[in-house]
C-alpha positions as CSV (number, residue, x, y, z in Angstrom):
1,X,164.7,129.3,49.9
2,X,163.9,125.8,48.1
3,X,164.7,122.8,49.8
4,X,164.5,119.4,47.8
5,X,165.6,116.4,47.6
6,X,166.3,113.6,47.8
7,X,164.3,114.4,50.9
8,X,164.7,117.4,52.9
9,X,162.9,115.8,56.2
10,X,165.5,113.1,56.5
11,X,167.7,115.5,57.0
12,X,168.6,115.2,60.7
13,X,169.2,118.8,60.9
14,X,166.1,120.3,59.2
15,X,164.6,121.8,62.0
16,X,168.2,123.8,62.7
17,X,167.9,124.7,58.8
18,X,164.8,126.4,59.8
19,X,165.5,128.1,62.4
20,X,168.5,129.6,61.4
21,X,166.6,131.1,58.2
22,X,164.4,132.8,60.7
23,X,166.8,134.6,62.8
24,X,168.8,135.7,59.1
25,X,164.9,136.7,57.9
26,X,165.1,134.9,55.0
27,X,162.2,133.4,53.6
28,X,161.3,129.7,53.2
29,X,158.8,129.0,50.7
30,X,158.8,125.5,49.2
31,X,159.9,122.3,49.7
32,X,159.6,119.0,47.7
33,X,158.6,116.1,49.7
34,X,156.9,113.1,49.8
35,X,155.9,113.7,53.4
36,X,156.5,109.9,54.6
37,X,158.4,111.2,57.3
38,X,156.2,114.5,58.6
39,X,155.6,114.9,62.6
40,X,153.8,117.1,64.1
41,X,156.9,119.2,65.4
42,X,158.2,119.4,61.2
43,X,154.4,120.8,60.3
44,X,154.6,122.9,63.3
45,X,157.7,124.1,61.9
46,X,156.6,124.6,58.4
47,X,152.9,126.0,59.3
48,X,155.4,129.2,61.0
49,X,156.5,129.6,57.6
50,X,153.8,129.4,56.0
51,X,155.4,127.7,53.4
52,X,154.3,125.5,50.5
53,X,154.9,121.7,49.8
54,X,155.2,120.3,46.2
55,X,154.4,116.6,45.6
56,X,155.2,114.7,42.7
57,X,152.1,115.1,40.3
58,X,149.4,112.8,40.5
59,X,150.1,111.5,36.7
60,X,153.3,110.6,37.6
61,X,152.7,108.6,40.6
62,X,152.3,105.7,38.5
63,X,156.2,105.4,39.6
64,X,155.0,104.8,43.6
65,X,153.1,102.5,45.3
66,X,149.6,102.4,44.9
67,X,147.9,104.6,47.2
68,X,151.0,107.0,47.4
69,X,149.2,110.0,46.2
70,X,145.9,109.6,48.6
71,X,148.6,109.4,51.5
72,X,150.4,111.8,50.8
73,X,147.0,114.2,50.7
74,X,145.8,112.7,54.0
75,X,149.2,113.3,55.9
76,X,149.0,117.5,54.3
77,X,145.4,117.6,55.3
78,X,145.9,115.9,58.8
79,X,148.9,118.6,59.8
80,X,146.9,121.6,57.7
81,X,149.9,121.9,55.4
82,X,149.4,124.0,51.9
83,X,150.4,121.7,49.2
84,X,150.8,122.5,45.4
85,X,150.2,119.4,42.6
C-alpha cells in the first residue's frame, strides 16, 4: 500500500488508515510526504510499519522554500524515520 498526495498526513483519518491495514495484514510501505506536519504519534505509527518515506529529490527542491530539503532531513532524523531521495 502507497499512500501520496497531495499529503497523506493531512488526512484527518490517517492514523484509522493505518490501523485498519494492520488488522486486514496488509502491508504499508511508502508514503510521499513532505513531513511538515509529522508528530510523534504519526512516526510512532509509521516506525510499527516499518515503512519508507519518499521526499521530493533534492534537485528539484528548487520549487520550495529555501531550506525545505534540510528540514525535511532533520524532522526524518529527529523521529528515526527511513527516508528514500
Amino acid at each position: 500500500m502507497t499512500f501520496s498526495g497531495g499529503e497523506p498526513l493531512l488526512h484527518k483519518g490517517f492514523l484509522t488508515l493505518t490501523d485498519e491495514l494492520r488488522k486486514r495484514r496488509m502491508k504499508f510501505c511508502r508514503m510521499v510526504t513532505n513531513l511538515y506536519h509529522m508528530t510523534p504519534e504519526l512516526a510512532d505509527e509509521l516506525l510499527a510499519y516499518n515503512g519508507e518515506i519518499n521526499s521530493p529529490d533534492r534537485r528539484k527542491c528548487v520549487f520550495f522554500k529555501e531550506g525545505y530539503y534540510q528540514r525535511f532531513l532533520d524532522i526524518a532524523d529527529k523521529y528515526g524515520l527511513y527516508y528514500d531521495l
